[in-house]
C-alpha positions in Angstrom: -5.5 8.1 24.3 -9.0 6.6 24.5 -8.5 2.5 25.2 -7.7 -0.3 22.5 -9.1 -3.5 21.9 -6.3 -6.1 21.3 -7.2 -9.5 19.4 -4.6 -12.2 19.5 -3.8 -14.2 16.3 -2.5 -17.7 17.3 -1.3 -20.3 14.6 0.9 -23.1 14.1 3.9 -20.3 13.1 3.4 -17.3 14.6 1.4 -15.3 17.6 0.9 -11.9 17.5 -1.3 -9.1 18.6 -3.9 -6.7 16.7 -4.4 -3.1 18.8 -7.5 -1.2 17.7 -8.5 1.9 18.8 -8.3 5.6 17.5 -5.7 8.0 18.6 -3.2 5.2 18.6 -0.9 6.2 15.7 1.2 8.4 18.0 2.2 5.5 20.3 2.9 3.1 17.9 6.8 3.8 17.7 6.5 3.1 21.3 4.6 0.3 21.0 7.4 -1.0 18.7 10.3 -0.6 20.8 8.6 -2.2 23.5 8.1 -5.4 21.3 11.7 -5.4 20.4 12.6 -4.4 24.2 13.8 -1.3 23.1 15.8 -2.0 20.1 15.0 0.9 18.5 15.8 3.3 21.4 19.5 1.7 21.8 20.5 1.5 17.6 20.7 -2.2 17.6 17.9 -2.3 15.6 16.9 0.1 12.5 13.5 0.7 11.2 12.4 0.8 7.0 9.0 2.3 6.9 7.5 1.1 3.2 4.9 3.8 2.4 3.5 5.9 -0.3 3.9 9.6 -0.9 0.5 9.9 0.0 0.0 8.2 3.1 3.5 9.7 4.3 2.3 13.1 3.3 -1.3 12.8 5.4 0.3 10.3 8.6 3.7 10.1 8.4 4.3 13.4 10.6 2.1 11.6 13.5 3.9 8.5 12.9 7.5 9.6 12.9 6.9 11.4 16.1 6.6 8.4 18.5 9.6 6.2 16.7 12.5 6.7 19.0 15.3 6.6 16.3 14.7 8.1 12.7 13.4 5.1 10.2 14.7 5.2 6.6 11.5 6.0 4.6 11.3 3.4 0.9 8.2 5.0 -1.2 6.1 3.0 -3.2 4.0 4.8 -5.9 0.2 4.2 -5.1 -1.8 1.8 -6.8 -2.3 -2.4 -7.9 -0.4 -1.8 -10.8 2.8 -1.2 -8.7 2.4 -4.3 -6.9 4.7 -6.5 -9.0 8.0 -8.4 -8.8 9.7 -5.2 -10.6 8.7 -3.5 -7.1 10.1 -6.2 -5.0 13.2 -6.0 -6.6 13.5 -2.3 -6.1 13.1 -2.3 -2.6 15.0 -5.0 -2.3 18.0 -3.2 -3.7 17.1 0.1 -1.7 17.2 -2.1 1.5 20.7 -3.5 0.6 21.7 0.2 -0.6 21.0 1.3 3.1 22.4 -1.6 4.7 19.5 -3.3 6.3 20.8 -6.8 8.2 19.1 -9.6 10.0 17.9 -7.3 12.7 16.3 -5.2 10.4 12.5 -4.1 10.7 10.2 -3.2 8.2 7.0 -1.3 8.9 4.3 -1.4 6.5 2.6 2.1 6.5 -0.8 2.0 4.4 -3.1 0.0 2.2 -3.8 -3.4 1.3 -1.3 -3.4 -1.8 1.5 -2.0 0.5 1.0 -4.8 3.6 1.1 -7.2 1.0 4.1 -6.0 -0.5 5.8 -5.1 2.4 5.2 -8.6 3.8 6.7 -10.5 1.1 9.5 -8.1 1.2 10.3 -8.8 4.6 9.6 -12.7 3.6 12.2 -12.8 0.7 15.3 -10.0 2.4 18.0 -12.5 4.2 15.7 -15.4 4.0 13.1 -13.4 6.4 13.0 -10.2 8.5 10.5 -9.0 11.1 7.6 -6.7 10.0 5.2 -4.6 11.2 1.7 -3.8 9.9 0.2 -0.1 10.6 -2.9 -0.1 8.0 -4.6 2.9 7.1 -7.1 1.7 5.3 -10.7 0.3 6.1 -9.5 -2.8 3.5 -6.4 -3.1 5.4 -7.2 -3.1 8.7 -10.3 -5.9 8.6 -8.7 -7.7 6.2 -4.9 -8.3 4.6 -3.2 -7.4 7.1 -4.3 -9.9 9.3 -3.0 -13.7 8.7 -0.1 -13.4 7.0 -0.6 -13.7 3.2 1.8 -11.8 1.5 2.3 -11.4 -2.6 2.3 -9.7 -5.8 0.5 -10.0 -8.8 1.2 -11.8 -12.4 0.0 -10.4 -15.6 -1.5 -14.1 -15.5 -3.5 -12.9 -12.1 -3.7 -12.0 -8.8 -1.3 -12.5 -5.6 -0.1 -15.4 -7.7 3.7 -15.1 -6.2 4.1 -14.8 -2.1 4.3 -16.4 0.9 2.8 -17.0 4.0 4.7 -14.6 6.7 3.3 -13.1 9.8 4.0 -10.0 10.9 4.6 -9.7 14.4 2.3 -6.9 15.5 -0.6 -5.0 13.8 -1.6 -1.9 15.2 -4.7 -0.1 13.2 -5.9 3.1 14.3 -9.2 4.2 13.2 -9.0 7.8 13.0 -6.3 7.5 9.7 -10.0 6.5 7.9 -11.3 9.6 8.3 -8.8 10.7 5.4 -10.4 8.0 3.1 -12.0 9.2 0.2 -15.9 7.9 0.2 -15.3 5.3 -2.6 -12.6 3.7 -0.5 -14.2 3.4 2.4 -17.4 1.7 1.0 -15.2 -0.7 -1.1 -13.3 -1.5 2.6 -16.5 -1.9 3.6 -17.5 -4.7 1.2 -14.8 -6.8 2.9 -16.3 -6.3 6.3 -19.5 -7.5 4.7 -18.5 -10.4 3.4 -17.3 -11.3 6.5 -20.8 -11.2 8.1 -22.0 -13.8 4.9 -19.4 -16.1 5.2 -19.4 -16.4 9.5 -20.7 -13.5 11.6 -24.2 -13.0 11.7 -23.8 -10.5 14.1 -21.7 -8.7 12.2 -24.1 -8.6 9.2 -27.3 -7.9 11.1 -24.9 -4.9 12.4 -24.3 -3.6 9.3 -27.5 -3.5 7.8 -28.9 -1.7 10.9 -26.2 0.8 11.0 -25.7 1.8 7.8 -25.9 5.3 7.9 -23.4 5.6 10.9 -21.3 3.7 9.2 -21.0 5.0 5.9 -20.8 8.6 7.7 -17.5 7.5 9.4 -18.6 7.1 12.8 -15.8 6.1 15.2 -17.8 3.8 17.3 -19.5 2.2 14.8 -16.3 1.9 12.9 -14.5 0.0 15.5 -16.9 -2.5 16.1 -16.6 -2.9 12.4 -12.8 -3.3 12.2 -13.4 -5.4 15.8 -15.4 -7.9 14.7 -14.4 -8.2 11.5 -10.3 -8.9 12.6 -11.7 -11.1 15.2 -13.7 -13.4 12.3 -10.6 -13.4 10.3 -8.0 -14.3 13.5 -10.5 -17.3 14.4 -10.3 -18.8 10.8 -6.8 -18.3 10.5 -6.1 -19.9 14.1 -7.7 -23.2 12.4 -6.4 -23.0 9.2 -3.2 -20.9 8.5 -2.5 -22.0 5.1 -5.9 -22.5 2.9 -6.1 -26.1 3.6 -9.9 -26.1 3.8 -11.7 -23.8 6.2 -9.5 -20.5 5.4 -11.0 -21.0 1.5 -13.8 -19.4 3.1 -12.5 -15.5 2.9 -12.0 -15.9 -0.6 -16.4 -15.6 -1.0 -16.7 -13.2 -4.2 -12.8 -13.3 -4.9 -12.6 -16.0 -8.1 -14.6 -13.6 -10.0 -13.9 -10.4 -8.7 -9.9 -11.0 -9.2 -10.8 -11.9 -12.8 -12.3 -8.4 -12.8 -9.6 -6.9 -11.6 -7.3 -8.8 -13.9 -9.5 -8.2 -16.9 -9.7 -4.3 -16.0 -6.4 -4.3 -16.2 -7.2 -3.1 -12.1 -8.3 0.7 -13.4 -11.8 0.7 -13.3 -12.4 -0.8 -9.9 -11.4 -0.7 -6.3 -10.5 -4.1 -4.9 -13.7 -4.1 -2.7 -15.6 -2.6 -5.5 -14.8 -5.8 -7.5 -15.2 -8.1 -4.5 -18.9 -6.9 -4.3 -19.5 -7.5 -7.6 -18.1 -11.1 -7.2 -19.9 -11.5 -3.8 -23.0 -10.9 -6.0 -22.9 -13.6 -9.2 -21.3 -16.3 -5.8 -24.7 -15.3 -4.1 -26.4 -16.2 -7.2 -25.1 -19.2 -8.1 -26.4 -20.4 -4.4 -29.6 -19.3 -5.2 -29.9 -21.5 -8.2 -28.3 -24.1 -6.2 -30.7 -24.0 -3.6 -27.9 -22.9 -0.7 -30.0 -19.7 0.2 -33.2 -19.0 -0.2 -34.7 -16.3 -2.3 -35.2 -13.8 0.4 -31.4 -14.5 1.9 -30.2 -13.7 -1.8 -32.3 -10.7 -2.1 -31.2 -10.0 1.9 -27.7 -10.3 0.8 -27.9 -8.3 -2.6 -29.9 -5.6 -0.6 -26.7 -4.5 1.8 -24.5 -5.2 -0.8 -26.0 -2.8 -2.4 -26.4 -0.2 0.5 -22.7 -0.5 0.9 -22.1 0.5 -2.9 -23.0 2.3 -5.3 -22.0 -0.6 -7.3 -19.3 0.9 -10.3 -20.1 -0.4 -13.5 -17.2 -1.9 -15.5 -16.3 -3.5 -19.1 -15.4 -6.9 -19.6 -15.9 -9.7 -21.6 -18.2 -12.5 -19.8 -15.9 -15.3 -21.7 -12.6 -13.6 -20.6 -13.6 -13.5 -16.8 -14.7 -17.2 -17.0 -10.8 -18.4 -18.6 -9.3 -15.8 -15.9 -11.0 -17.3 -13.1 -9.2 -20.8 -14.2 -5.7 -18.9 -12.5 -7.2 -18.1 -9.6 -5.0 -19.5 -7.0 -7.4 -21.6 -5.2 -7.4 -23.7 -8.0 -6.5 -27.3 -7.0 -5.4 -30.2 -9.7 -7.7 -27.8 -12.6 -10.5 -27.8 -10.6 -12.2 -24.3 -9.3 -13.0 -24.3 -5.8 -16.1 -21.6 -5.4 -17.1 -20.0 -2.0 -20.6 -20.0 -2.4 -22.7 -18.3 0.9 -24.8 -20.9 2.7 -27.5 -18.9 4.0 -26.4 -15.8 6.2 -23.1 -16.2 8.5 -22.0 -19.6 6.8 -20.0 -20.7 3.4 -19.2 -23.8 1.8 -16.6 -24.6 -0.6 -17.7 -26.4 -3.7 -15.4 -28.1 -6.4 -18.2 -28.9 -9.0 -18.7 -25.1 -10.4 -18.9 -26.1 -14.5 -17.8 -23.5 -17.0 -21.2 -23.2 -18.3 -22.7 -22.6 -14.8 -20.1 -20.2 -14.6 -20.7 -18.5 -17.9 -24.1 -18.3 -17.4 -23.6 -16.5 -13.9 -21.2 -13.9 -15.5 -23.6 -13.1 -18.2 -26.1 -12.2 -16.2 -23.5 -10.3 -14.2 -22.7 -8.4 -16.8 -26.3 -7.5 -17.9 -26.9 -6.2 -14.6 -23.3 -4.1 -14.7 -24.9 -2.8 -17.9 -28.0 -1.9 -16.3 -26.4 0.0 -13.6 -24.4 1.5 -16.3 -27.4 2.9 -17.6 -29.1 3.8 -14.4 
């Protein structure tokens, strides 16, 4: 197996390690036990691998053959739509049905929608069990499931019910994204983007000049993606776990692109899809503002772009303006709006008016109707 890279994630809570690297899916039963000092091996402990059909039927194989005891597989259909309190309860049953305990461990075996699940699963059962995170996905690995947000969705909006749990390792093995469709991996992609905006020039300057490797699924250039990216992400978290100020930062493009998603009713757009297009009308409003300069807004737009093709959608400009009033970084009625401060910084502002904000998703939605039409 070809070496990992292993990034710690320290806060306040919890401390726990991120393995990167490709070929590592086979070891990570082993990697497991080890944690739990062999656990597994002996029966003291069992293992609940939460899953969907279709990441079981592409990894599961690879995974099952490094745990040392058989897991009880729980299958979660794919999709945002499924990740709602009706889910939770399910599973929550299934793990009572099958006798999970104290000492029970779940292991979150896919996307973003399942970590987050699976997390507030493991959150709510007995007041708290230990989890595991094994993304497959590009979104996954350089992003939720690293600093312990956990949640579900409301028909009033997004990841409005969780909690703040840490797993207590993450392992993320590149080579499970070379089963991603295209559109998946480019809406991952967006994530990894934004994190070279909001505080990774590197990262960004990286991307732009790699593109093409990139987007091709190169394994290098993929891990110092997923690398750098985690890294960003464990560095904000370490200084603020729980969205008290700097953490607001990972949210750049999220107020509007989670009113997408709710206003889509999340079927015409990939999370990352919807991020991008959020990530967009945030980078315009700091135009007008005077935050980035006309050639950093075009800068941003431009790779952006190279990391779409941007998917139209339909929605009503008014509707994503009242949605974006239950986004959950919303504090005493106020919007807080991660606007990019030139490239590799962000600031959070509080003054974001409802005209402003109208404005912004008109013109977003002219130029969704002009790709439309492209």
């Amino acid at each position: 197996m070809s070496t990992t890279q292993k990034i710690a994630v320290t806060t306040p809570s919890a401390s726990y390690t991120i393995e990167i690297g490709t070929g590592l899916l086979p070891f990570v039963g082993s990697r497991i036990d080890a944690l739990l000092n062999g656990a597994l091996t002996s029966g003291k402990q069992r293992a609940f691998v939460i899953t969907s059909p279709e990441i079981w039927h592409l990894h599961g194989p690879t995974l099952l053959s490094g745990l040392p005891s058989e897991p009880v597989i729980l299958e979660v259909p794919a999709g945002e739509q499924h990740k709602r309190l009706s889910t939770i309860e399910r599973l929550l049953e299934e793990l009572a049905q099958h006798g999970a305990d104290r000492d029970s461990l779940l292991i979150a075996f896919g996307g973003g929608v399942l970590g987050d699940m699976t997390g507030y699963l493991a959150a709510s059962y007995m007041r708290g069990i230990r989890y595991v995170q094994v993304p497959t996905t590009l979104l996954a690995q350089v992003d939720s499931s690293v600093g312990g947000k956990t949640g579900v969705n409301l028909a009033a909006g997004k990841n409005l019910v969780g909690a703040f749990y840490h797993p207590i390792a993450v392992y993320a093995d590149i080579d499970t994204l070379a089963t991603l469709p295209p559109a998946e991996l480019r809406a991952g992609l967006q994530e990894s983007v934004k994190a070279g905006i909001i505080r990774d020039r590197a990262l960004f300057d990286f991307m732009e000049a790699n593109a093409a490797a990139i987007l091709s699924g190169d394994t290098a250039a993929l891990t110092r993606v997923v690398a750098d990216s985690v890294q960003m992400k464990a560095d904000v978290v370490h200084a603020d776990e729980r969205e008290g100020g700097l953490r607001m930062i990972l949210n750049l493009g999220h107020t509007l692109g989670h009113a997408i998603e709710a206003a889509t009713g999340y079927k015409q757009l990939l999370h990352g899809e919807a991020i991008a297009w959020g990530m967009l009308a945030a980078t315009a409003i700091a135009k007008r503002r005077g935050l980035v300069t006309v050639d950093e807004h075009d800068h941003i737009e431009r790779v952006i772009i190279t990391y779409g093709p941007l998917k139209p959608f339909t929605a009503d400009p008014a509707e994503l303006v009242t949605l974006t009033s239950k986004d959950k970084k919303a504090r005493s009625g106020t919007r807080n709006f991660v606007l990019p401060k030139g490239i590799g910084d962000a600031v959070v502002v509080k003054d974001v008016a409802v005209e402003e904000l109208t404005t912004t998703a008109e013109r977003m939605m002219a130029m969704v109707a002009r790709q439309a039409a492209a």
